[in-house]
N, C-alpha and C positions, 0 to 999 in steps of 0.2 A: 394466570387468569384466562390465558387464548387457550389453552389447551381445555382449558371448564367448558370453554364455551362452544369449543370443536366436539368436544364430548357431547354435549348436551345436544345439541342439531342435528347432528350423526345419528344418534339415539334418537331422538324424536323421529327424523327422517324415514329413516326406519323401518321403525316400528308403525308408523301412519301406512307407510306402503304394505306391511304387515295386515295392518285392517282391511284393507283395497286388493288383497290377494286373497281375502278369507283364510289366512289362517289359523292352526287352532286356538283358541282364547289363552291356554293354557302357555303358547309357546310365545305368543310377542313378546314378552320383556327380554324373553333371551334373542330373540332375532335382533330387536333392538339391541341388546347387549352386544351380536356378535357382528354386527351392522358399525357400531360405535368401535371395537378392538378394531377391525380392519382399516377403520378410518383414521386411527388415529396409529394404526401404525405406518399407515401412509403418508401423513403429515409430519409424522416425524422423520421415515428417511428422507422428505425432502426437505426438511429440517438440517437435515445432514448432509445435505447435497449432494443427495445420489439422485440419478435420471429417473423420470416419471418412471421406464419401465422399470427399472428395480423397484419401486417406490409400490408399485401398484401389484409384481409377482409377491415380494413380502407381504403384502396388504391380504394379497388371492392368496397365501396359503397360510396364511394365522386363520380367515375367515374359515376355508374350508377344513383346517384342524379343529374349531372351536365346533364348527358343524356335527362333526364327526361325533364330536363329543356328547353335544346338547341330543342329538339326536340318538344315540346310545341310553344315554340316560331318560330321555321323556319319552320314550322308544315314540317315536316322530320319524316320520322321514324326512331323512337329508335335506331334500330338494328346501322345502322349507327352510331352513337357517341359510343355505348358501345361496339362493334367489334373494333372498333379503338382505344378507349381507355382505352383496357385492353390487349392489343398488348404489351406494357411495364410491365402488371405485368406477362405476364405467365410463370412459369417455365420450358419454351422450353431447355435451358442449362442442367438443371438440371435430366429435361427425357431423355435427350440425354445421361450424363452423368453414368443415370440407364444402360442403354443397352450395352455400352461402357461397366460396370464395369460385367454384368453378361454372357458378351461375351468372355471376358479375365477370366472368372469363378473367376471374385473376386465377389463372392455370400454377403458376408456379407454387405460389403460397396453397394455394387448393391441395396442390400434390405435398405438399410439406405437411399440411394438416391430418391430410390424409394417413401417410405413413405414420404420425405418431400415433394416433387413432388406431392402428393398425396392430403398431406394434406395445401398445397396452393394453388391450384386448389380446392379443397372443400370450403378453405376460401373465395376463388373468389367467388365463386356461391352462398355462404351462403351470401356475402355482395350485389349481386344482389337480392336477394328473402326480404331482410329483409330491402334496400333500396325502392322497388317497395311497400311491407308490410306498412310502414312507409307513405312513399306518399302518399297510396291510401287512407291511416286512416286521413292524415291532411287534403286532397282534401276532404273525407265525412266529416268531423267538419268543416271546412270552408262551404260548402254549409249550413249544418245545424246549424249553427251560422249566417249565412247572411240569412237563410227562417226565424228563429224565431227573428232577427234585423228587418227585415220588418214587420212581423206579428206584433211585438211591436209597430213600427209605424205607424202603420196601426190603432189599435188600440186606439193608443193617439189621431190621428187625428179625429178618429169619434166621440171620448169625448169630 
């Protein structure tokens, strides 16, 4: 039932900030959609007890795979699915929480807050780059496995 309900918020979440960035009418359900996967593969590795930053790089690069996707198919650009749906992972709380603590000169926890802030925002970016890395490599093997399946054919037919 917590996971309905992680799902459901995520998705709403979303998708509402989907409206408030204008985008296309067409594309919210899947922002939404790709806003909710990212989300909920973050709660689950910490489900599993892996550390925010793994929790949040898996999160950044399912969202920016699903992106990749939705955005191919509703030919959309990118930017749209992965501004949306990385809206759930940022550690907006947690920057907040930095400034809060080194305003009341609690320095040390400030700096602790800080780095994690730091370094799950790094994780996010790192699972965009290595997301897009990824695709781009199975997009060029895909092509050059379907020119040399034709060449092949091509071949046999003239024997």
């Amino acid at each position: 039932m917590e996971y309905l309900i992680q799902l459901f918020f995520s998705f709403l979440a979303t998708a509402s900030l989907c409206v408030i960035f204008n985008a296309p009418v067409k594309a919210i359900p899947y922002c939404g959609l790709v806003g909710a996967v990212g989300w909920m593969i973050y709660y689950i590795a910490l489900e599993f007890q892996l550390t925010e930053v793994v929790a949040a790089f898996l999160g950044a690069f399912v969202v920016a795979i699903c992106a990749q996707i939705y955005a191919r198919r509703l030919k959309t650009p990118m930017i749209v699915f992965i501004v949306s749906g990385f809206i759930p992972l940022v550690p907006g709380g947690l920057a907040y929480n930095t400034m809060r603590y080194f305003v009341e000169q609690n320095y040390m926890l400030g700096l602790e807050t800080g780095i994690r802030a730091f370094l799950i925002s790094g994780a996010i970016a790192m699972g965009i780059v290595f997301s897009e890395v990824i695709f781009q490599l199975s997009i060029k093997f895909m092509k050059k496995s379907l020119t040399s399946m034709q060449s092949f054919i091509r071949n046999k037919r003239q024997q």
